[in-house]
Each structure stands twice: as structure tokens, then as C-alpha cells.
N, C-alpha and C positions, 0 to 999 in steps of 0.2 A: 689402347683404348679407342673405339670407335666412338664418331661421330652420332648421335641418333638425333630424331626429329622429333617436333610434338605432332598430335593429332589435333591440325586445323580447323577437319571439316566436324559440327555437329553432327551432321547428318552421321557420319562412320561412327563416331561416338556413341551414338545411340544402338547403330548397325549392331556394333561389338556389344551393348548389354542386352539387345532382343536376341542375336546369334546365342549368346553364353546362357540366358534363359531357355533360349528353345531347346539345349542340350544339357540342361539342369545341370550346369556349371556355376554353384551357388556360391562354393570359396573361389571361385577365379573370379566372379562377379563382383562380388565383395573385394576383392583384392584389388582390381582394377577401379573399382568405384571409387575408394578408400585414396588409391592412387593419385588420381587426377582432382580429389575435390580439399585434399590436404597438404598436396607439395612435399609429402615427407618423404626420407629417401628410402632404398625397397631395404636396408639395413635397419632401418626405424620398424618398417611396416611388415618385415617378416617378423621382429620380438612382440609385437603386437600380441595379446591376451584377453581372454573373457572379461576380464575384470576392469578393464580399459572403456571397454563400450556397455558392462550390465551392472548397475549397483546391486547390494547387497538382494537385494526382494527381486533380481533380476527383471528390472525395470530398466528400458537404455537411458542411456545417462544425457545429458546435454553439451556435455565436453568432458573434455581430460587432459592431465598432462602428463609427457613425457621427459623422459634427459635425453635428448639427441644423442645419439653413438658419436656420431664426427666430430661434433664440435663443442659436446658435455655440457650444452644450454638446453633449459630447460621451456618446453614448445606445448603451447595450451593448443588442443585441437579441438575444432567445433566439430559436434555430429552435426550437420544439415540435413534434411530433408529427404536428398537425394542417398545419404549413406543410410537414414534410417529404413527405408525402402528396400534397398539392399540388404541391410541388415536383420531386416523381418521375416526375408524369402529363407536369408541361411541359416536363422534361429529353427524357421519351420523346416527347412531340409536338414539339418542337425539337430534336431530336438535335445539328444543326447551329452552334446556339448557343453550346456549352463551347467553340470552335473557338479565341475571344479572349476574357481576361476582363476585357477593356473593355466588351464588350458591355453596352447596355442589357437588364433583366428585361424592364421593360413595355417593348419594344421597339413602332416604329411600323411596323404592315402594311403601311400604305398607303405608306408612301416605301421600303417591301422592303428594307429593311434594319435591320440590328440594332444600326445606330452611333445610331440616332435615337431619345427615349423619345416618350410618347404625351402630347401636351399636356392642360393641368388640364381644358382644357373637354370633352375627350375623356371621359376619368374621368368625368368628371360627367354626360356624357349615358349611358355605361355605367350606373352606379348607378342612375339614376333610371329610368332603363328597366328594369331587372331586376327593382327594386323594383316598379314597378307589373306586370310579367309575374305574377309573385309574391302578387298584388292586395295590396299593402300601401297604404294611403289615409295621405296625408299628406304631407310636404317631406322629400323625402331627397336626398342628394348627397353628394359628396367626404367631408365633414366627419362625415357618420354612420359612414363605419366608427371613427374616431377614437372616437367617442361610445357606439358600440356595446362597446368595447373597455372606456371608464369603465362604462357602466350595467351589464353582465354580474360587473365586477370588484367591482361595490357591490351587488351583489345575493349575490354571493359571501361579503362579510363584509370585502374589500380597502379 
């Protein structure tokens, strides 16, 4: 297992969701957004579901909770602000989606369909690619959003 880093700089944070906007990268958007502003780990955030972030009248919801994978406690997540945002862009670029709220968030392109989520190695080549678009030098992957999530909250005074 490799070492990875958070993303320090806001400024690259932002870099990364105007980059992933301007190439209408709306589930990478959301996945990353989701990432850094919840801590949860990419095992939480790939089972992730329509029905998590839309109530019934598909209206986004204000929070939610899940049972963590790892460690089978059960984690209230806020939507804030910054996910509703994100989550608006990818409603309008998948319209189709709210259809089932079974569906997977991070749904898989490549198998076209929305029953399937996007495996960890996936994520991983995602991140680490954005991050070096971005020119950030160093190991990053899956586990920096998580990290990103602690170092921004402990720079905060959290």
C-alpha cells in the first residue's frame, strides 16, 4: 500500500472541479466533490445510490445515512452546499438517472448502465490523473480525498 497525500492547495481544488467541468466530467465531479467534503472512504462512496442524495418526489435530501463497509457503524452525511452544486450539474447531465433509486451515483460508462458502480481501480486512475493534469507532484489516489477532508478540517481549528 502506498503512501498518498491530501490536496493542500485550494486553489488546485478548485483547478480540479473547473478542469472536470470544462470536459463535462459530471460523475468524476461529483465523486470527487463527494470525496473531500464527506471523509467517507472511496468503499462507502462507490455503494453510494440515487436514493441517498434524492427523496421520494426527487427532491435532494439534506443528509443521510449510511453503515460504513469497514467498520459496520452507521455515518450521518451532510449534503452541503458545495455537493448540492455538484449534484445539480450531474442530475442535469444525467437526467435519466432519478428513473430508479437503485441506481448507482458513480455509475460504470463503460458497461452503460446505471445498475453497475465504478471499481476502486477506476477511482484511482481518475484521481491520480486529475491530480497530475492539475501539476500537483507527489502520490495521490482514492485515499487523498478522505485526507483532504481531515487536513482542510485541521487547518480549520476541527
Amino acid at each position: 500500500m502506498n503512501f498518498v497525500e491530501p490536496i493542500r492547495d485550494r486553489k488546485r481544488i478548485a483547478q480540479i472541479k473547473n478542469q472536470l467541468r470544462g470536459e463535462r466530467r459530471y460523475r468524476d465531479l461529483l465523486l470527487f466533490v463527494v470525496g473531500i467534503n464527506t471523509a467517507l472512504r472511496i468503499s462507502d462512496l462507490l455503494q453510494l445510490r440515487i436514493s441517498h442524495f434524492l427523496d421520494e418526489h426527487n427532491h435532494i435530501r439534506r443528509r443521510f445515512a449510511i453503515k460504513e463497509e469497514k467498520r459496520g457503524k452507521r455515518q450521518e452525511v451532510v449534503i452541503n452546499d458545495s455537493i448540492r452544486e455538484a449534484l445539480d450539474e450531474y442530475l442535469f447531465a444525467y437526467p435519466n438517472i432519478t428513473g430508479d433509486p437503485d441506481y448507482f451515483v458513480f455509475f460504470n460508462s463503460k458497461a452503460n448502465s446505471f445498475r453497475e458502480p465504478i471499481k476502486r481501480g477506476q477511482a484511482w486512475k481518475f484521481i491520480t490523473s486529475i491530480c497530475q493534469d492539475v501539476g500537483l507532484r507527489g502520490n495521490y489516489g482514492t485515499h487523498s480525498l478522505r485526507k483532504t477532508w481531515g487536513y482542510h478540517a485541521r487547518m480549520n481549528g476541527v
